[in-house]
N, C-alpha and C positions, 0 to 999 in steps of 0.2 A: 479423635485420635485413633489411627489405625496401621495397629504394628504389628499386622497377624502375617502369616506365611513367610517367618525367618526363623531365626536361631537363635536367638535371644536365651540367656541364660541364666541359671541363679534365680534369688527367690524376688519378688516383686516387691518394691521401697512402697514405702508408707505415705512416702510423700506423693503418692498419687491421688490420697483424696485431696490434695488441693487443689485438683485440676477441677476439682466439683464449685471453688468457690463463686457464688454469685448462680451456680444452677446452669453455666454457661455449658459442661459437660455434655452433647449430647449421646454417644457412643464413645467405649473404651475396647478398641480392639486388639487383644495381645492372643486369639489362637493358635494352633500350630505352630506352638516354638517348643522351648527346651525349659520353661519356668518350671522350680522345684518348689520345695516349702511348704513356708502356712501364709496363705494369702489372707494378706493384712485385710485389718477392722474396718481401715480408713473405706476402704475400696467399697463394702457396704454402704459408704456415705454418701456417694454419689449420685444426690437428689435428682431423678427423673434420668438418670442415665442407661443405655445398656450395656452390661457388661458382658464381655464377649472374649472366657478364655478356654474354652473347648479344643481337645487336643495337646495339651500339655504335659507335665510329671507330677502333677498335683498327686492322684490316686494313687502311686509307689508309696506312697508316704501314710500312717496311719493317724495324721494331722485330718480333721473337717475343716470344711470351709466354714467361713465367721456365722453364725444363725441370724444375724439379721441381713445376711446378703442371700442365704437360702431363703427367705422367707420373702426374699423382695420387698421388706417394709418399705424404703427408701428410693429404691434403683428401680428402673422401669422395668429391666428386665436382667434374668442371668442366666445363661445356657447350658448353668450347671446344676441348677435346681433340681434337676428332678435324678442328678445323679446319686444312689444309694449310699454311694462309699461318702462324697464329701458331705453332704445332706440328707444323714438318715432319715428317711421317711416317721421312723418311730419317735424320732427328737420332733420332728413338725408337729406331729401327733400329741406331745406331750405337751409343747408350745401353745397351741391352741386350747388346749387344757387349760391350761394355764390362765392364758389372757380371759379366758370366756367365764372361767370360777375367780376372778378377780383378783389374782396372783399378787398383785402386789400389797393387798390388805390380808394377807395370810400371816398366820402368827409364826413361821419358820419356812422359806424359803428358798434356803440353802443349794446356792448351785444354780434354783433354775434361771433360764435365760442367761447362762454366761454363755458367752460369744463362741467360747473354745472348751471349755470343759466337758466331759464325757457325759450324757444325758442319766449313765447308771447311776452316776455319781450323785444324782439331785438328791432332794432330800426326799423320802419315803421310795424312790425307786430302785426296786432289787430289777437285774439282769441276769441271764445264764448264758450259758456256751458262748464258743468266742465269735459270735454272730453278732454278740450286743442284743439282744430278742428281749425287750423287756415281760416278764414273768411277773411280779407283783410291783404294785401301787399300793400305800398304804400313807393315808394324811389323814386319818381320823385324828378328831378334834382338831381342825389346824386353820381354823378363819375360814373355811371354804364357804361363797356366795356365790350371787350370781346364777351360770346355768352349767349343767355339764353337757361338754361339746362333744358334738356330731363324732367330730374326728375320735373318740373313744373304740370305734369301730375298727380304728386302722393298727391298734396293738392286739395283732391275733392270734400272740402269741401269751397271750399275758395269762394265769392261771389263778390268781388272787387281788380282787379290787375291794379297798375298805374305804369309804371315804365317811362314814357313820361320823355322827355327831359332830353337824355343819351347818352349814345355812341355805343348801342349794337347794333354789327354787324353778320350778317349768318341771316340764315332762320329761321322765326318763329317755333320752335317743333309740328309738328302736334300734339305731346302729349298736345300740352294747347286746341285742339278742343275735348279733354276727361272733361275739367269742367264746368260738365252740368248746376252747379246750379249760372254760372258767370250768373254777371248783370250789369257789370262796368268794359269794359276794355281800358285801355289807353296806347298803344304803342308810339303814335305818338312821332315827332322828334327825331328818332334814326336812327339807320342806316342797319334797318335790309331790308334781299333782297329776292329774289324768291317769290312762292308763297304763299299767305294767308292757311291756313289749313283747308282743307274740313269742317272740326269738328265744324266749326262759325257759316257755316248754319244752322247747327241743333241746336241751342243754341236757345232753344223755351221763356228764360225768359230774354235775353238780351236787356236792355233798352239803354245802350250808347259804342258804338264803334267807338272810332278813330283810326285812322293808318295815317292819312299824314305825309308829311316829313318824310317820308322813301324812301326805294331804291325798292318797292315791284312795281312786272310787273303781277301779276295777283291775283287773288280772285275769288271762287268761289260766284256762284248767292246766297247771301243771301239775306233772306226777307226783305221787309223795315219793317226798328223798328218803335214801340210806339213813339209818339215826342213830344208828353202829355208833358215828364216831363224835358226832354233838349233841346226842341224846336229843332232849325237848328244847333245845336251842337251834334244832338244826333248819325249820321254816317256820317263821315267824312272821305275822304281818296283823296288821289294822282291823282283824276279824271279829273282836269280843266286842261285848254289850256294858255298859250304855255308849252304841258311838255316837261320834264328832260329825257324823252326816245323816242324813235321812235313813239312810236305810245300812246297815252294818255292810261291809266288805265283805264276798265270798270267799272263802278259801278252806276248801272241804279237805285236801290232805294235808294241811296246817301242822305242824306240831304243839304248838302254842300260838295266844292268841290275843291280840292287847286291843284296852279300850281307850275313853278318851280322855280317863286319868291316868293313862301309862301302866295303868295293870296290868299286867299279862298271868296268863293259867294256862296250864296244857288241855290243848283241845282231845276230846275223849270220843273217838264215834259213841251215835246213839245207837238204841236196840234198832232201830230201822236200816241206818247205814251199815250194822254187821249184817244187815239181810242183802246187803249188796243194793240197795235203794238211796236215792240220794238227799232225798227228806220226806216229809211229814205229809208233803204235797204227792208228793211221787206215788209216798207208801197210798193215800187216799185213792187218786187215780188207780193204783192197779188194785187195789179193795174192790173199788163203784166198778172196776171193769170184770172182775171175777163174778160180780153179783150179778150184773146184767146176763153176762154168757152160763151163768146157773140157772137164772132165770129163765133165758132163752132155752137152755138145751133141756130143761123138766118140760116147758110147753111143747118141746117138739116132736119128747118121747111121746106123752100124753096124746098127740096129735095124731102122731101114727099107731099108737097101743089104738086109739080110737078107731080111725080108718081099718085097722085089722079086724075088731072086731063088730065094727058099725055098731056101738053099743050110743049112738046119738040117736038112733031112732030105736033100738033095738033094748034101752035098759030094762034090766027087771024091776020090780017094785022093791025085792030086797034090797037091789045092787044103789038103787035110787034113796032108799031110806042111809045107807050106807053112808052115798055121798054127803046126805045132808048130816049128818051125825057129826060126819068129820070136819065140814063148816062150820057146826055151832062149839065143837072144842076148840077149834081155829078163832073163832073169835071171842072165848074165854079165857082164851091165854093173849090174846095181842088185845081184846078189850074193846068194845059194842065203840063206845067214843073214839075208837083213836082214828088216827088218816088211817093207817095201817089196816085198817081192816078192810079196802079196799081192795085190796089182795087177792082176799075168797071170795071176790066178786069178778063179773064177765063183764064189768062199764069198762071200759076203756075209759073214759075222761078220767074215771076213780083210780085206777093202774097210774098216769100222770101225774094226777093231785101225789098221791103214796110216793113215787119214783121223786118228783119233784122236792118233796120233804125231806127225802132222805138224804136226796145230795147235798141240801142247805144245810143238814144237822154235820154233816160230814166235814164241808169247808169250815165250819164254824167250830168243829171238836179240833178243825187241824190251826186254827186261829188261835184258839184256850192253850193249846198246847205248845205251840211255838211263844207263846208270849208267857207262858211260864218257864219255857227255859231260856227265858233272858233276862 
Protein backbone atom coordinates (compact mmCIF):
# COMPACT_ATOMS: atom_id res chain seq x y z
CA UNK A 1 0.00 0.00 0.00
CA UNK A 2 1.39 3.18 -1.11
CA UNK A 3 0.11 6.54 -0.06
CA UNK A 4 3.06 8.66 0.10
CA UNK A 5 3.46 12.11 -1.98
CA UNK A 6 -0.14 13.66 -0.81
CA UNK A 7 -1.78 15.48 1.79
CA UNK A 8 -3.22 13.11 3.74
CA UNK A 9 -4.00 14.44 7.24
CA UNK A 10 -4.67 13.73 10.89
CA UNK A 11 -3.18 11.12 13.02
CA UNK A 12 -3.04 7.62 11.49
CA UNK A 13 -6.21 4.74 12.48
CA UNK A 14 -5.17 1.87 14.26
CA UNK A 15 -6.76 -0.15 12.08
CA UNK A 16 -3.93 -0.20 9.92
CA UNK A 17 -2.38 -3.05 11.53
CA UNK A 18 -4.89 -5.08 9.98
CA UNK A 19 -3.56 -4.81 6.78
CA UNK A 20 -0.71 -6.92 8.39
CA UNK A 21 -3.21 -9.90 8.87
CA UNK A 22 -1.94 -13.37 7.32
CA UNK A 23 1.76 -11.35 6.90
CA UNK A 24 0.26 -10.32 3.36
CA UNK A 25 1.57 -6.58 4.16
CA UNK A 26 4.59 -6.16 2.30
CA UNK A 27 5.13 -2.25 2.30
CA UNK A 28 3.15 0.62 4.17
CA UNK A 29 3.80 3.74 2.40
CA UNK A 30 2.38 6.99 3.88
CA UNK A 31 5.64 9.70 3.40
CA UNK A 32 5.38 13.11 2.59
CA UNK A 33 2.03 13.86 3.70
CA UNK A 34 0.58 15.92 6.54
CA UNK A 35 0.08 12.85 9.40
CA UNK A 36 0.10 14.41 13.05
CA UNK A 37 -0.01 12.42 16.39
CA UNK A 38 1.09 9.29 18.06
CA UNK A 39 1.58 6.68 15.57
CA UNK A 40 -0.29 3.77 16.77
CA UNK A 41 1.06 0.25 18.36
CA UNK A 42 -0.75 -1.65 15.67
CA UNK A 43 1.53 -0.15 12.98
CA UNK A 44 4.56 -1.84 14.93
CA UNK A 45 2.75 -5.21 14.07
CA UNK A 46 3.17 -5.40 10.84
CA UNK A 47 5.18 -8.76 10.49
CA UNK A 48 7.77 -8.51 7.88
CA UNK A 49 6.55 -5.27 6.61
CA UNK A 50 8.31 -1.83 5.57
CA UNK A 51 7.04 0.97 7.01
CA UNK A 52 7.72 4.00 5.30
CA UNK A 53 6.53 7.46 7.01
CA UNK A 54 9.35 9.90 6.52
CA UNK A 55 8.40 13.41 5.92
CA UNK A 56 5.59 13.94 7.89
CA UNK A 57 4.29 16.05 11.39
CA UNK A 58 5.33 13.32 13.58
CA UNK A 59 8.56 15.36 15.31
CA UNK A 60 6.31 18.85 16.08
CA UNK A 61 4.79 16.66 18.63
CA UNK A 62 6.68 15.62 21.78
CA UNK A 63 4.86 12.00 21.46
CA UNK A 64 7.79 8.96 20.34
CA UNK A 65 7.08 6.55 18.11
CA UNK A 66 5.73 2.91 19.66
CA UNK A 67 9.42 1.16 20.84
CA UNK A 68 8.77 -1.97 19.25
CA UNK A 69 8.37 -0.19 15.75
CA UNK A 70 11.81 1.76 16.54
CA UNK A 71 13.47 -1.35 17.45
CA UNK A 72 12.04 -3.29 14.18
CA UNK A 73 11.28 -6.40 16.30
CA UNK A 74 8.34 -7.13 13.90
CA UNK A 75 8.51 -4.92 10.70
CA UNK A 76 11.22 -5.35 8.28
CA UNK A 77 12.08 -2.15 8.31
CA UNK A 78 11.20 1.61 9.35
CA UNK A 79 12.70 4.78 7.99
CA UNK A 80 12.29 6.36 11.11
CA UNK A 81 14.41 4.50 13.35
CA UNK A 82 17.27 5.93 13.47
CA UNK A 83 15.48 9.41 13.98
CA UNK A 84 16.43 11.01 17.76
CA UNK A 85 13.36 12.81 18.50
CA UNK A 86 10.80 9.66 17.73
CA UNK A 87 13.35 6.98 18.75
CA UNK A 88 15.69 8.03 21.40
CA UNK A 89 18.73 6.28 20.87
CA UNK A 90 19.05 6.24 24.77
CA UNK A 91 15.55 4.33 25.15
CA UNK A 92 17.30 1.60 22.53
CA UNK A 93 20.09 1.79 24.67
CA UNK A 94 18.11 0.97 27.76
CA UNK A 95 15.96 -1.66 25.82
CA UNK A 96 18.76 -3.88 25.03
CA UNK A 97 19.58 -3.49 28.63
CA UNK A 98 17.02 -4.75 29.37
CA UNK A 99 16.30 -7.78 27.11
CA UNK A 100 20.12 -8.97 27.43
CA UNK A 101 19.88 -8.75 31.87
CA UNK A 102 16.62 -10.68 31.48
CA UNK A 103 14.10 -8.05 32.02
CA UNK A 104 11.36 -9.83 32.46
CA UNK A 105 12.60 -12.08 35.57
CA UNK A 106 13.59 -8.75 37.28
CA UNK A 107 11.92 -8.28 40.65
CA UNK A 108 10.50 -4.54 39.61
CA UNK A 109 10.18 -3.52 36.19
CA UNK A 110 8.23 -0.68 36.20
CA UNK A 111 7.76 1.16 32.95
CA UNK A 112 10.31 -0.70 31.07
CA UNK A 113 9.47 -1.51 27.53
CA UNK A 114 6.18 0.37 27.45
CA UNK A 115 5.48 1.27 24.06
CA UNK A 116 4.94 5.06 24.88
CA UNK A 117 6.02 5.91 28.19
CA UNK A 118 9.02 8.16 28.75
CA UNK A 119 12.27 5.93 29.18
CA UNK A 120 13.14 8.62 32.49
CA UNK A 121 10.24 7.19 33.83
CA UNK A 122 11.46 3.42 34.04
CA UNK A 123 12.09 2.06 37.19
CA UNK A 124 15.69 3.12 38.56
CA UNK A 125 16.35 5.62 35.83
CA UNK A 126 16.96 9.23 36.72
CA UNK A 127 17.27 11.99 33.57
CA UNK A 128 18.36 15.67 33.57
CA UNK A 129 18.02 18.60 31.41
CA UNK A 130 15.35 18.80 28.89
CA UNK A 131 17.41 16.54 26.47
CA UNK A 132 16.11 13.52 28.23
CA UNK A 133 20.16 12.51 28.79
CA UNK A 134 19.84 9.64 31.00
CA UNK A 135 22.49 10.49 34.23
CA UNK A 136 21.80 7.48 36.65
CA UNK A 137 20.76 3.79 36.42
CA UNK A 138 20.21 2.33 39.58
CA UNK A 139 18.58 -1.65 40.05
CA UNK A 140 20.62 -2.91 42.70
CA UNK A 141 19.27 -5.89 44.00
CA UNK A 142 16.59 -6.13 41.42
CA UNK A 143 16.68 -9.88 39.74
CA UNK A 144 19.48 -8.72 37.28
CA UNK A 145 20.85 -11.89 35.21
CA UNK A 146 22.03 -12.71 32.27
CA UNK A 147 24.69 -10.41 30.57
CA UNK A 148 25.21 -6.62 30.52
CA UNK A 149 24.80 -5.27 26.97
CA UNK A 150 27.29 -3.77 24.74
CA UNK A 151 24.80 -0.99 24.05
CA UNK A 152 25.73 0.44 27.95
CA UNK A 153 28.27 2.36 25.95
CA UNK A 154 25.55 4.41 24.11
CA UNK A 155 24.31 6.45 27.55
CA UNK A 156 27.34 8.96 27.58
CA UNK A 157 25.80 10.86 29.28
CA UNK A 158 25.06 8.78 32.37
CA UNK A 159 27.26 9.78 35.62
CA UNK A 160 26.13 6.99 38.15
CA UNK A 161 25.65 3.13 37.43
CA UNK A 162 24.66 0.68 40.41
CA UNK A 163 23.50 -2.47 39.38
CA UNK A 164 25.38 -4.36 42.63
CA UNK A 165 23.84 -7.29 44.17
CA UNK A 166 22.53 -9.34 40.89
CA UNK A 167 23.13 -12.17 39.10
CA UNK A 168 25.17 -10.84 36.06
CA UNK A 169 27.31 -13.02 34.46
CA UNK A 170 30.14 -12.68 31.21
CA UNK A 171 32.60 -10.08 30.99
CA UNK A 172 32.20 -6.43 31.72
CA UNK A 173 31.64 -4.65 27.82
CA UNK A 174 34.66 -2.66 27.34
CA UNK A 175 32.06 -0.40 25.89
CA UNK A 176 31.16 0.92 29.61
CA UNK A 177 35.21 2.15 29.67
CA UNK A 178 33.38 4.72 26.78
CA UNK A 179 31.56 6.82 29.81
CA UNK A 180 33.81 9.31 30.44
CA UNK A 181 31.68 11.54 32.45
CA UNK A 182 30.85 8.20 35.19
CA UNK A 183 31.54 9.16 38.89
CA UNK A 184 29.71 6.31 40.57
CA UNK A 185 30.14 2.72 39.68
CA UNK A 186 28.87 -0.35 41.50
CA UNK A 187 29.07 -3.76 40.10
CA UNK A 188 30.04 -5.40 43.04
CA UNK A 189 28.28 -8.95 44.04
CA UNK A 190 27.60 -10.35 40.73
CA UNK A 191 28.97 -12.68 38.85
CA UNK A 192 30.76 -11.18 36.25
CA UNK A 193 34.33 -12.79 35.02
CA UNK A 194 37.47 -11.81 32.77
CA UNK A 195 38.95 -8.77 32.64
CA UNK A 196 38.11 -5.17 34.04
CA UNK A 197 37.99 -2.81 30.85
CA UNK A 198 41.05 -0.73 29.93
CA UNK A 199 38.47 2.35 29.53
CA UNK A 200 38.48 2.58 33.89
CA UNK A 201 41.65 3.96 33.85
CA UNK A 202 41.00 6.74 32.06
CA UNK A 203 37.92 7.60 33.81
CA UNK A 204 39.73 10.95 35.13
CA UNK A 205 36.37 11.97 37.37
CA UNK A 206 35.81 8.76 39.10
CA UNK A 207 35.24 9.01 42.72
CA UNK A 208 33.90 5.47 43.77
CA UNK A 209 34.61 2.04 42.22
CA UNK A 210 33.52 -1.27 43.53
CA UNK A 211 33.88 -4.71 41.88
CA UNK A 212 34.21 -7.29 44.79
CA UNK A 213 32.25 -10.40 44.77
CA UNK A 214 32.75 -11.08 41.41
CA UNK A 215 34.54 -13.73 39.31
CA UNK A 216 37.07 -10.99 37.79
CA UNK A 217 40.99 -12.27 37.41
CA UNK A 218 42.30 -8.96 36.20
CA UNK A 219 42.23 -5.13 35.85
CA UNK A 220 44.06 -2.77 34.58
CA UNK A 221 46.43 -0.11 36.69
CA UNK A 222 44.15 2.33 37.59
CA UNK A 223 44.83 5.35 39.57
CA UNK A 224 44.02 5.66 43.19
CA UNK A 225 40.80 7.69 43.53
CA UNK A 226 39.92 10.77 45.70
CA UNK A 227 38.72 9.05 49.24
CA UNK A 228 37.75 12.62 50.30
CA UNK A 229 34.25 11.56 49.76
CA UNK A 230 33.75 7.49 50.46
CA UNK A 231 36.68 7.19 52.54
CA UNK A 232 37.73 3.27 52.52
CA UNK A 233 34.71 2.39 50.37
CA UNK A 234 35.85 4.32 47.63
CA UNK A 235 37.88 1.23 45.47
CA UNK A 236 37.07 -1.95 46.35
CA UNK A 237 37.74 -5.09 44.67
CA UNK A 238 38.59 -9.05 44.90
CA UNK A 239 42.31 -8.29 46.09
CA UNK A 240 42.47 -9.93 49.76
CA UNK A 241 43.77 -13.38 50.89
CA UNK A 242 42.63 -16.23 51.11
CA UNK A 243 41.33 -15.91 47.38
CA UNK A 244 38.75 -17.68 45.18
CA UNK A 245 41.56 -18.14 42.32
CA UNK A 246 44.96 -19.29 42.15
CA UNK A 247 46.56 -16.43 42.56
CA UNK A 248 44.83 -13.14 44.38
CA UNK A 249 43.60 -10.14 42.15
CA UNK A 250 46.12 -7.08 41.68
CA UNK A 251 44.88 -3.88 42.80
CA UNK A 252 47.86 -1.78 44.33
CA UNK A 253 45.76 1.51 44.72
CA UNK A 254 42.72 -0.35 46.38
CA UNK A 255 41.22 1.28 49.21
CA UNK A 256 39.97 -1.96 50.55
CA UNK A 257 40.18 -5.39 49.76
CA UNK A 258 37.95 -8.55 49.97
CA UNK A 259 38.60 -12.22 50.00
CA UNK A 260 36.82 -15.23 49.27
CA UNK A 261 34.64 -15.16 52.39
CA UNK A 262 33.56 -11.59 51.63
CA UNK A 263 35.75 -10.01 54.12
CA UNK A 264 37.03 -6.95 53.17
CA UNK A 265 39.91 -4.61 55.24
CA UNK A 266 41.43 -1.50 54.13
CA UNK A 267 44.35 -2.15 52.18
CA UNK A 268 47.43 -0.32 53.91
CA UNK A 269 50.69 0.38 51.67
CA UNK A 270 53.69 -1.52 52.91
CA UNK A 271 57.10 -0.03 54.04
CA UNK A 272 58.33 -0.89 50.40
CA UNK A 273 55.40 0.71 48.47
CA UNK A 274 55.80 4.09 50.75
CA UNK A 275 59.29 3.83 49.04
CA UNK A 276 57.57 4.24 45.77
CA UNK A 277 58.23 0.36 44.86
CA UNK A 278 55.61 -1.73 43.78
CA UNK A 279 56.48 -5.02 45.93
CA UNK A 280 58.62 -7.17 47.55
CA UNK A 281 59.84 -8.43 44.06
CA UNK A 282 60.65 -4.98 42.84
CA UNK A 283 62.06 -3.75 46.32
CA UNK A 284 64.54 -7.32 45.66
CA UNK A 285 65.44 -6.47 41.99
CA UNK A 286 66.56 -2.87 42.83
CA UNK A 287 68.55 -4.39 46.13
CA UNK A 288 70.51 -7.30 43.69
CA UNK A 289 70.76 -4.30 41.17
CA UNK A 290 72.50 -1.70 43.80
CA UNK A 291 74.71 -4.62 44.81
CA UNK A 292 76.07 -5.61 41.54
CA UNK A 293 76.76 -1.66 40.49
CA UNK A 294 78.64 -1.45 44.20
CA UNK A 295 80.28 -4.27 43.31
CA UNK A 296 81.16 -3.28 40.04
CA UNK A 297 82.16 0.22 40.62
CA UNK A 298 84.77 -0.84 44.11
CA UNK A 299 86.36 -3.20 41.28
CA UNK A 300 86.89 -0.43 38.95
CA UNK A 301 88.12 1.94 41.42
CA UNK A 302 90.57 -0.61 42.60
CA UNK A 303 91.37 -1.20 38.95
CA UNK A 304 92.56 2.05 38.12
CA UNK A 305 93.92 3.00 41.86
CA UNK A 306 95.93 -0.08 40.51
CA UNK A 307 96.95 0.93 36.86
CA UNK A 308 97.95 4.40 38.58
CA UNK A 309 100.04 3.07 40.62
CA UNK A 310 101.20 -0.32 38.95
CA UNK A 311 101.29 -1.68 42.58
CA UNK A 312 100.53 -5.45 40.50
CA UNK A 313 103.99 -5.75 40.00
CA UNK A 314 105.21 -3.14 42.03
CA UNK A 315 103.80 -4.22 45.79
CA UNK A 316 105.75 -3.72 48.87
CA UNK A 317 106.25 -6.54 51.22
CA UNK A 318 104.40 -4.28 53.81
CA UNK A 319 101.83 -3.06 51.43
CA UNK A 320 101.47 -7.04 50.65
CA UNK A 321 101.43 -8.23 54.29
CA UNK A 322 98.52 -5.58 54.56
CA UNK A 323 96.48 -7.02 51.94
CA UNK A 324 96.69 -10.29 53.43
CA UNK A 325 95.62 -9.11 56.92
CA UNK A 326 92.76 -7.65 55.50
CA UNK A 327 91.60 -10.97 53.80
CA UNK A 328 92.07 -13.13 56.97
CA UNK A 329 89.59 -10.35 58.91
CA UNK A 330 87.42 -10.79 55.75
CA UNK A 331 86.91 -14.07 56.18
CA UNK A 332 86.40 -14.06 60.16
CA UNK A 333 83.75 -12.01 60.00
CA UNK A 334 81.86 -13.68 56.80
CA UNK A 335 83.44 -17.28 58.12
CA UNK A 336 86.23 -19.92 56.41
CA UNK A 337 82.78 -22.30 55.52
CA UNK A 338 80.56 -20.07 53.99
CA UNK A 339 80.07 -19.46 50.01
CA UNK A 340 80.57 -16.07 50.91
CA UNK A 341 83.96 -16.23 51.37
CA UNK A 342 84.44 -16.42 47.90
CA UNK A 343 84.53 -12.88 47.63
CA UNK A 344 88.17 -12.14 49.09
CA UNK A 345 89.07 -14.50 46.36
CA UNK A 346 90.30 -13.64 42.54
CA UNK A 347 88.35 -17.50 41.14
CA UNK A 348 85.88 -16.26 39.32
CA UNK A 349 83.92 -19.51 39.27
CA UNK A 350 83.90 -18.63 43.34
CA UNK A 351 82.39 -14.84 42.65
CA UNK A 352 79.38 -16.93 40.70
CA UNK A 353 78.95 -19.88 43.14
CA UNK A 354 78.79 -16.42 46.03
CA UNK A 355 76.67 -14.15 43.32
CA UNK A 356 74.47 -17.20 42.66
CA UNK A 357 73.63 -17.73 46.41
CA UNK A 358 72.69 -14.69 47.03
CA UNK A 359 70.16 -14.19 44.53
CA UNK A 360 68.56 -17.60 45.61
CA UNK A 361 68.55 -16.39 49.44
CA UNK A 362 66.98 -13.26 48.05
CA UNK A 363 63.90 -14.72 45.99
CA UNK A 364 63.31 -17.00 48.76
CA UNK A 365 63.37 -13.99 51.80
CA UNK A 366 60.87 -12.28 49.17
CA UNK A 367 58.75 -15.63 49.09
CA UNK A 368 58.85 -15.93 53.32
CA UNK A 369 57.65 -12.60 53.21
CA UNK A 370 54.92 -12.20 50.87
CA UNK A 371 53.47 -15.45 52.25
CA UNK A 372 53.32 -14.07 55.63
CA UNK A 373 51.45 -11.20 54.70
CA UNK A 374 48.78 -13.28 53.48
Amino acid sequence: LDLSNNVLKGSLPSELGLLGGGASLKRLGLSNNAFTGVIPIQVGRLQGASVLLKDNRFQNTSNTAPLNLCLEREVNEFDLADDATLCPPERNALSDIYDSAKGAEWTNGSLWLDEYASYCDWKGVTCEDDMNHVVKVNLTNNGLSGRLSESIGNLTFMKELDLSDNDIKASIPTELGKLSNLIYLRLSYNAFTGTVPEGLAEMKGLQLLQLQSNRITKMPTIPRLNDNIHGQSTFVADCGVPSAFDEALECYNCTMCCNEDDDCYPQQKTKVQELGLKDYGTFAAVLSACFIVLCCSVALLLYISARRKNIENFLTSEMETRIKELDIYALSKIGKDSVYSYFVTDKVFGWFIASATLVIQIVLLVSFINASEA
